[in-house]
N, C-alpha and C positions, 0 to 999 in steps of 0.2 A: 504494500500500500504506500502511494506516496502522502509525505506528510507533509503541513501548514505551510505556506508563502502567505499569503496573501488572503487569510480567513474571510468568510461573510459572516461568521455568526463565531462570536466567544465559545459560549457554551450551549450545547445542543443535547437534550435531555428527548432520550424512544423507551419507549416500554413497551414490551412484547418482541423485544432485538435479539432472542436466541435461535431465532431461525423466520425462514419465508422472508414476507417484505422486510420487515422490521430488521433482520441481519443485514440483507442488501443493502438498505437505505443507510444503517453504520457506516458499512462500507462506503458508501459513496459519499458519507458528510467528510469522509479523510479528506483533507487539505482544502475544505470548506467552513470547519470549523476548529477552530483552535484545542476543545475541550470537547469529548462525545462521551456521555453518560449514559449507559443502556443497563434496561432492566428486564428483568424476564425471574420466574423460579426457578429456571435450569441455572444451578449457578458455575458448573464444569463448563455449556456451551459458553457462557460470559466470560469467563475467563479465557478459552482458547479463542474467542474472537479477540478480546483484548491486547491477548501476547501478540498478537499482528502488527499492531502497530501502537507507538506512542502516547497517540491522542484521545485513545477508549480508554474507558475507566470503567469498570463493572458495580454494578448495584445491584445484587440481588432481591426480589419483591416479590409479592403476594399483590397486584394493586387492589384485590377486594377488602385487602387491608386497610382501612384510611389512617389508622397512627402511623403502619410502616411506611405510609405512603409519606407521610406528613416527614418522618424521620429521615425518608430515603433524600428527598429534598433537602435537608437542613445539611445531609453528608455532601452533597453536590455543588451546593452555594459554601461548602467551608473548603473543599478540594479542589472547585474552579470558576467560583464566583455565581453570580447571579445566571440564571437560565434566561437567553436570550429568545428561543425557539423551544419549544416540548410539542414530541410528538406521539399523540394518546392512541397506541397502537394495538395495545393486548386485546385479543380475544377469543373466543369460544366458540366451536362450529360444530353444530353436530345435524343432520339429517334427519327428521322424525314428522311420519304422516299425526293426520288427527286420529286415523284410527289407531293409531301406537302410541296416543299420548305420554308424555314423561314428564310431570313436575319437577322432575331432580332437575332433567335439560334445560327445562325452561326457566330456574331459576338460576341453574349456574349460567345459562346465557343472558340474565339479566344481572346477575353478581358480576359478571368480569366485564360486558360488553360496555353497560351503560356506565350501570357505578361505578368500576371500576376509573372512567370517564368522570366521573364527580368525583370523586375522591383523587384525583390527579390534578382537579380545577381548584377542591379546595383547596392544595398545595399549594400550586404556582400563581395563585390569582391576587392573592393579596400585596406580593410583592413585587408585581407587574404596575400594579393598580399605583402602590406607590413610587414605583419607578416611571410611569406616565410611558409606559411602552414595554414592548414582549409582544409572540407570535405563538402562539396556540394555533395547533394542526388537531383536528379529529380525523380518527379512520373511521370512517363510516361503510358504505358497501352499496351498490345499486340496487342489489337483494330490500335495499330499504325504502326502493321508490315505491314500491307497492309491492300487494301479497302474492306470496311463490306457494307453488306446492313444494312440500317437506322444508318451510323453511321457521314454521310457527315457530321455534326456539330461536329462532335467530334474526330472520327479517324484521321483526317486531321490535327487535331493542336498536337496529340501526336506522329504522324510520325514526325509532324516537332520538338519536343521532343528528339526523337532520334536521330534526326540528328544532332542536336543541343551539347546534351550530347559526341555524338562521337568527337567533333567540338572541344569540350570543356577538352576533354580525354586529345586527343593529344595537345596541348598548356599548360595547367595547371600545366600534372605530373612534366614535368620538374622544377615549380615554385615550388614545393613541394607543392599541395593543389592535394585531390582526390577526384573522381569522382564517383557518383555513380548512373547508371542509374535502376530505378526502375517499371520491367513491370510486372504488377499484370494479370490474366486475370477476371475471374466472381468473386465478392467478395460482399457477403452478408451484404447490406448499405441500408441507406434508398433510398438512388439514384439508386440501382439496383432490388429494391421491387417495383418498378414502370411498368419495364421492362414485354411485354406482350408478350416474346420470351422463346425459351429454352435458359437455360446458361447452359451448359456442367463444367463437374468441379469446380461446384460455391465451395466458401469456407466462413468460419465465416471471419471476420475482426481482430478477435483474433489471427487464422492463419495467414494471411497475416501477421500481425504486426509483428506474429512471426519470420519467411522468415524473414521480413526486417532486424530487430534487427539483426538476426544471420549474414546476410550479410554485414551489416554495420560493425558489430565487425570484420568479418575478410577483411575489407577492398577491399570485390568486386566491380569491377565494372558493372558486369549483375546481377543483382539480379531479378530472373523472376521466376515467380509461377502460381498456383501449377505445380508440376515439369513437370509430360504427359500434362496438357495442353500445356503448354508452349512451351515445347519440338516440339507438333504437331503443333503450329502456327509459330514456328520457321523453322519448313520441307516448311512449306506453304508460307515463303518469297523466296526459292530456288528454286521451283518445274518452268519449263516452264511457262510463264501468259495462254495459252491457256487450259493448265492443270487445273490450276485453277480456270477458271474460267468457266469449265464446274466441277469442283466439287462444288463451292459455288451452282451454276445454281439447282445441283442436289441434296444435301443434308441441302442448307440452305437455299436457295431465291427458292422455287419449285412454289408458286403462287405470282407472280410480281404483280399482277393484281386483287387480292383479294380484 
């Protein structure tokens, strides 16, 4: 990895960086950020990403945790200053029809997905607020533009993602702190090699990372990829619901009952 010349951001804080996007995006903050704080539970992969290069520094978390979370922060700002960018990446994917319901899934996808997302706001927000600037990224998912089949544990906590983000747009800029909502659609992780579906437009995690970085530098706040998928799940929050939901009927859920 090559390291710092000429940093855009001090310090740059990912959560969920032990592998998929979130390791990528590490990787590619090298020689973009002076200081890259990544967290995840796996604390072996945090460390061997680490030894890579100079500029990571590992924090291991729990983000359902909000004291650890709170904690994890306080290690970050005394090891490399204030967090200039954090990017709220953790989360939880699992597949499950209505007729399989699972409470456990759909609570640990609203423990890691969302909260976990508030508990990472509590952290970093207060001291943005008083610094009159700072850059908050959400991952959010296009899965959150509207409802999927097998996605009730998960689609639901990243609509509320985006509403969330929007929530956050408008109140923030004026504080000078930006926003950055981030909707990936299929992205080649070990969380979507599970997946016993088609993914239309899947992409590596290197791509994705890519998309990010580029969006982060110039300060968007939609950052949604790859482009035609996105584009097409974006037609598909607009279209009539009756519209759509004789197109999911026909070309994505065709045996309900399989």
């Amino acid at each position: 990895m090559g390291e710092v010349n000429n940093p855009r951001w001090n310090t740059v804080w990912i959560t969920g960086a032990s592998s998929g996007i979130g390791l990528e995006l590490a990787r590619m903050m090298v020689g973009r950020a002076r200081h890259i704080a990544i967290s995840a539970r796996s604390q072996d992969r945090l460390n061997s990403l680490a030894y890579d290069s100079q500029s990571i520094r590992a924090y291991p978390l729990d983000v359902t945790d909000a004291d650890a979370v709170d904690e994890t922060l306080t290690k970050i700002q005394a090891d490399c200053g204030s967090v200039d960018l954090v990017v709220l990446n953790a989360a939880a994917w699992s597949a499950m029809e209505m007729k399989a319901f699972d409470l456990d899934a759909v609570r640990q996808g609203m423990e890691v997905n969302y909260m976990g997302v508030m508990n990472g706001l509590h952290a970093v927000l207060p001291s943005m607020l008083a610094r009159g600037q700072g850059h908050i990224a959400i991952v959010a998912s296009t899965a959150g533009y509207r409802g999927l089949p097998q996605s009730a544990a998960y689609g639901p906590t990243k609509a509320a993602l985006i509403n969330l983000a929007e929530t956050m747009r408008i109140e923030l800029a004026p504080l000078g702190i930006k926003v950055s909502l981030i909707c990936p659609g299929f992205v080649d992780t070990p969380a979507t090699q599970k997946n016993q579906f088609s993914m239309p437009g899947i992409i590596s995690a290197s791509e994705a990372a890519r998309a990010i970085v580029s969006g982060l530098e110039k300060g968007q706040y939609d950052i949604a990829f790859p482009w035609l998928f996105a584009r097409v799940m974006k037609l598909l929050r607009i279209i009539p619901i009756g519209l759509y939901f004789w197109l999911v009927r026909k070309f994505v859920w065709r045996n309900p009952t399989g």
